[in-house]
N, C-alpha and C positions, 0 to 999 in steps of 0.2 A: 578601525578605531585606534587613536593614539591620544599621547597626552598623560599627565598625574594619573586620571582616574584608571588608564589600561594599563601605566606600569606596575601599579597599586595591585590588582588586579593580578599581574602575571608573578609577582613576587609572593603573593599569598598562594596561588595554586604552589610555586617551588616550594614554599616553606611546607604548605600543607603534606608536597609528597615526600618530603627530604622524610621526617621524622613519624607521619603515618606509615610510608611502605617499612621501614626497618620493625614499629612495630608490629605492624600486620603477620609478616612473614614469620615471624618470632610466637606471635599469637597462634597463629593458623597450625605452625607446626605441631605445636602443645595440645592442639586440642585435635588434629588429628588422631596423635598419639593417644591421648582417653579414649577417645571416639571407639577406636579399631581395640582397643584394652579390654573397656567395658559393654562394646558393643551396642552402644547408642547410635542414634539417628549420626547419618552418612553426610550431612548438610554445615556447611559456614556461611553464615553471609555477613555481605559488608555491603551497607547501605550510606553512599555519599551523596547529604542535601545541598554539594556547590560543587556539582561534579567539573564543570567547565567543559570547554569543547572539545577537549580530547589533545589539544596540542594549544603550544602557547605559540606566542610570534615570534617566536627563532624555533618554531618547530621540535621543542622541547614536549615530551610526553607530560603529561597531564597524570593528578593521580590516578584515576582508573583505569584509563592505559596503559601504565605503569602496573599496577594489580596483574590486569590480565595479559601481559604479557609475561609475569614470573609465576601466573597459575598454569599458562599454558606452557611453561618450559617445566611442570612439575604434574607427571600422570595423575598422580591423588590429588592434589589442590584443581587438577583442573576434573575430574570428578565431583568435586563436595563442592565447590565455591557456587553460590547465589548472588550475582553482582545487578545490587540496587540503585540508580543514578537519578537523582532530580536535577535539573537547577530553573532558574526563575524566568532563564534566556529563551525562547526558543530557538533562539539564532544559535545559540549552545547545544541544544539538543540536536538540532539537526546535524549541525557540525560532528558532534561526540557519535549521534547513530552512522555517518558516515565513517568516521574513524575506526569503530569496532567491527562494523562490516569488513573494513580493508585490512584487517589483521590478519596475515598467515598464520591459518591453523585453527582459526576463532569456531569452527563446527568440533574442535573436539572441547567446548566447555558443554559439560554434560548439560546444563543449566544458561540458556539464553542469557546475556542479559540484559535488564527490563532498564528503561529510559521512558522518564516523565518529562513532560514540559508545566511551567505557568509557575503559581505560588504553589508552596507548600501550607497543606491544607492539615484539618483536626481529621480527616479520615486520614494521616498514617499513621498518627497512632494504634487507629483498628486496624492496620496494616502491620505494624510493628508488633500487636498483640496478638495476632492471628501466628505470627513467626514465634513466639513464645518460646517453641521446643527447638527452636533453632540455634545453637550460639553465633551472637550476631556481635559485628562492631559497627558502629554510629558515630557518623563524620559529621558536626553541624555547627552552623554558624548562629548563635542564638538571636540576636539583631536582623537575620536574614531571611527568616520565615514568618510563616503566617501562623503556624502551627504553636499550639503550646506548647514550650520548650519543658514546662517541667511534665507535662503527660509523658513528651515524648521519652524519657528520662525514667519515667516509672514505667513505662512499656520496655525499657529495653531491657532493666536490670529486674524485672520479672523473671527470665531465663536463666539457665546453668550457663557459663562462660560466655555472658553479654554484659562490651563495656561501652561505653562514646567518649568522644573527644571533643570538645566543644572548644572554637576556635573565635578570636575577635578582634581587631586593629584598635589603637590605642586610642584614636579618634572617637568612636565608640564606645568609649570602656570610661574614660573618668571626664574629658571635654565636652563629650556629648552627652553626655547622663541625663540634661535639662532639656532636650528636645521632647515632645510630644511622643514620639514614637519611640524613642529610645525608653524613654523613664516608665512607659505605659509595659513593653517589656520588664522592665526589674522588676515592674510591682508585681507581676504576672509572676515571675521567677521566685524573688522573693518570698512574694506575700507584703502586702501592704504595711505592717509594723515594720516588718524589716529594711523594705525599704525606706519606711520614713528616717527610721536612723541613722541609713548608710546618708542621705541626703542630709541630714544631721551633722554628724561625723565630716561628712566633705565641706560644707559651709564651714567648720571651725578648723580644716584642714590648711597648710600651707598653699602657695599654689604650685610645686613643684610635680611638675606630671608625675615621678613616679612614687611620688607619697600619697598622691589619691591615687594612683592606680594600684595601691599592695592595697589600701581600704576597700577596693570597689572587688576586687579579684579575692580577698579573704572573706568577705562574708555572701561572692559567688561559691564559696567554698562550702562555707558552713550552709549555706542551702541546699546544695547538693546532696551534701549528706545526709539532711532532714530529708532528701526524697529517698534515701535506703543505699544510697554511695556512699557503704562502709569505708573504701577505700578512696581519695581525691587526693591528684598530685598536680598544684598550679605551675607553671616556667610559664618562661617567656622566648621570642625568638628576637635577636637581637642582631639587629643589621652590622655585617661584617664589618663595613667603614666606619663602625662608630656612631651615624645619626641618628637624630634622638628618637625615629619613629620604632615600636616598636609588637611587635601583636605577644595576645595573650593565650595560652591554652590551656585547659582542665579538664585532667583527665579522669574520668568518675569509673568505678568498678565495685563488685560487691564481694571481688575475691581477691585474696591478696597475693596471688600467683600473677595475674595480669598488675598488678600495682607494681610488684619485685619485678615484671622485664623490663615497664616503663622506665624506673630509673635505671635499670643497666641502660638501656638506649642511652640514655640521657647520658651516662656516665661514660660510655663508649663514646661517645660524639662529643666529649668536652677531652678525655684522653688522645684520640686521634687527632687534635686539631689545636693544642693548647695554645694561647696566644690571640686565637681566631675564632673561641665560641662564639656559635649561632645560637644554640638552646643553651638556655639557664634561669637559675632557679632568679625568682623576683625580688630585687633589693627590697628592704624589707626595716620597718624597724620595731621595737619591742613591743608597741602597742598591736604591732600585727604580729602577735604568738605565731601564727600557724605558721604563716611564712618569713620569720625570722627563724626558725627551728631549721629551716630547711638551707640554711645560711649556714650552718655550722661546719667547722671544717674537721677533714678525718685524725687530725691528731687531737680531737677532743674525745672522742669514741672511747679511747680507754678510761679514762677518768669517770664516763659516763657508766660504762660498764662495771667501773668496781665499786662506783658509789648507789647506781640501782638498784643492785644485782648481789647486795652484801647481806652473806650468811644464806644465799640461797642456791639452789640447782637448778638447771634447766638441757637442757636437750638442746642440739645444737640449734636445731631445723626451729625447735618454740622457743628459743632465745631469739633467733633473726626476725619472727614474724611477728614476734612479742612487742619486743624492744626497737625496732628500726620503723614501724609504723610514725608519721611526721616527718623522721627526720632524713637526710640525703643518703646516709650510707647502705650499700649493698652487702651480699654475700659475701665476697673477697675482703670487704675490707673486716668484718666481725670475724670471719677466717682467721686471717691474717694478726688481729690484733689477740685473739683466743690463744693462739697458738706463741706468739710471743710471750702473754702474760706466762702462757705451761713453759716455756723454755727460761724463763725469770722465777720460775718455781711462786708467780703470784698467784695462780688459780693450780686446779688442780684437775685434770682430766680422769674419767673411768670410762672404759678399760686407759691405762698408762700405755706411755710410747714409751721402748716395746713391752707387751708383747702386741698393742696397735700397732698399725702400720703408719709410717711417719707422716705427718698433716692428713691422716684421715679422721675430721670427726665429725661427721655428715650424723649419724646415730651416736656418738656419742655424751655424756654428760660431762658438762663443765659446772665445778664447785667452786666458786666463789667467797674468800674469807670473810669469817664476820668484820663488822668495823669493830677499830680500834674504840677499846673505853676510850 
């Protein structure tokens, strides 16, 4: 197979495993650590509905191959991990079962694993519900199944430490919106009001791809949330060279430990590479609140902080989960900016540095001046 449609194709599986495996690995580890803590059930799974054949045409791993090949370099991940693979290819399944077969070491994943072929149907949902007790992550393409995107959505985030990622190309997302099977999806996703607006909204919209693409992607947003995705972080992956094609991801979770490593990721991979961001947040403009907020840059952090946050106290750890929900900033940088305003003598830390020990205030309380009359 060559041509647009398989370069399209082999660039969405890289994209998919560039910024899945970082967060997986990151995931997985977290919830080990509870796991063997509090002595819950021994099981992870990670179920991908576009798993691919296992390698791409320059013989590049694929994400699941990728997965198990760093479960199988890790004794406990390759204990707990349940690795769940669909795709709609059978020419892919067959490919991808051969692949995992030919893995040196592949009999020490405690847990087979399981490879479908054909569409994605409404029995995984009762496959997704029956795993309830399991903390699971969910790879999917919502335009790419057959399955109901939002069941599946409310079966994942049923569970303790189960989040998905829903992934789409731009073609998809705000051009094709009017196709039959595309818009038949939103409604589904949506709900039928909501999608009449967004359809609404887009008809009075410019025609600049990524001004209907922050409309189409923020009220995938606020849907999300309506199905129990307290937590939802959109970006986008954006072609190195520049071109305007661009895919979307959303990341839904109902806990905000899994939201806080997403944007480290995120935050990691636009540090290591500045210049050359792939993942970033969705240009964005005011009428799309949710993802203009995520536009802001860390020198406004302080401002936001003294003007929130005035005349009040908070703890360091329910300042960050408080206050940083929306918007881009992490841990280091509320760190960072706390610590500054204490050494400006703007706020005022308890217990004080010393007899605290210097930048520790993970448990401590930051006091915040009333405003000025």
């Amino acid at each position: 197979m060559s041509g647009p449609m398989f370069d399209e194709q082999a660039e969405t599986s890289l994209i998919k495993s560039e910024i899945f495996t970082r967060y997986f690995l990151t995931w997985a580890k977290n919830l080990i650590r509870a796991q063997k803590r509090y002595r819950t059930t021994n099981r992870i799974a990670y179920v991908d509905l576009f798993a691919g054949p296992g390698f791409d045409r320059d013989g590049v791993s694929t994400t699941p191959l990728t997965i198990l090949h760093r479960a199988l370099a890790d004794p406990e991940l390759a204990e707990r991990l349940v690795p769940v693979f669909f795709d709609r290819s059978e020419a892919n399944t067959r490919s991808l079962e051969a692949a995992i077969a030919a893995l040196p070491g592949v009999e020490r994943l405690r847990h087979p694993p399981s490879v479908f072929g054909g569409e994605v149907g409404a029995e995984l949902s009762g496959l997704l519900a029956a795993r309830r007790l399991v903390p699971t992550l969910l790879l999917v393409e919502p335009f790419g199944v057959e399955a109901s995107v939002s069941e599946l959505i409310h079966s994942i985030l049923q569970g303790w430490g189960c989040d998905g990622m829903l992934f789409f190309t731009s073609g998809r997302r705000a051009g094709g919106i009017h196709s039959p099977m595309h818009h038949e999806r939103l409604v589904e996703l949506l709900g039928a009001p909501r999608a009449a607006a967004l359809d609404a909204r887009l008809q009075a919209a410019d025609a600049r791809d990524e001004r209907r693409a922050a409309i189409v992607v923020e009220e995938m947003k606020q849907a999300l949330e309506g199905m129990g995705g307290r937590f939802v972080l959109p970006f986008r992956y954006r072609h190195r060279e520049g071109a305007a094609g661009t895919h979307d991801l959303l990341f839904v979770s109902k806990n905000f430990r899994g939201y806080a490593i997403m944007r480290e990721v995120l935050a990691e991979q636009r540090s290591a590479e500045p210049g050359a961001t792939a993942f970033e947040y969705l240009p964005a403009e005011p009428d799309c609140p949710a993802l203009y907020e995520l536009l802001r840059p860390v020198e406004e952090l302080e401002g936001l902080l003294l003007t929130d946050c005035a005349g009040e106290r908070w703890k360091f750890a329910e300042l960050f989960e408080h206050h940083s929900v929306g918007r881009p900033f992490v841990e280091k940088d509320y760190r960072d900016v706390v610590l500054r305003l204490e050494a400006e003598r703007r706020v005022t830390i308890d217990p004080p540095c010393p007899p605290r020990r210097r930048g520790a205030i993970a448990r401590a309380t930051i006091v915040f001046p009333k405003p000025r009359a």
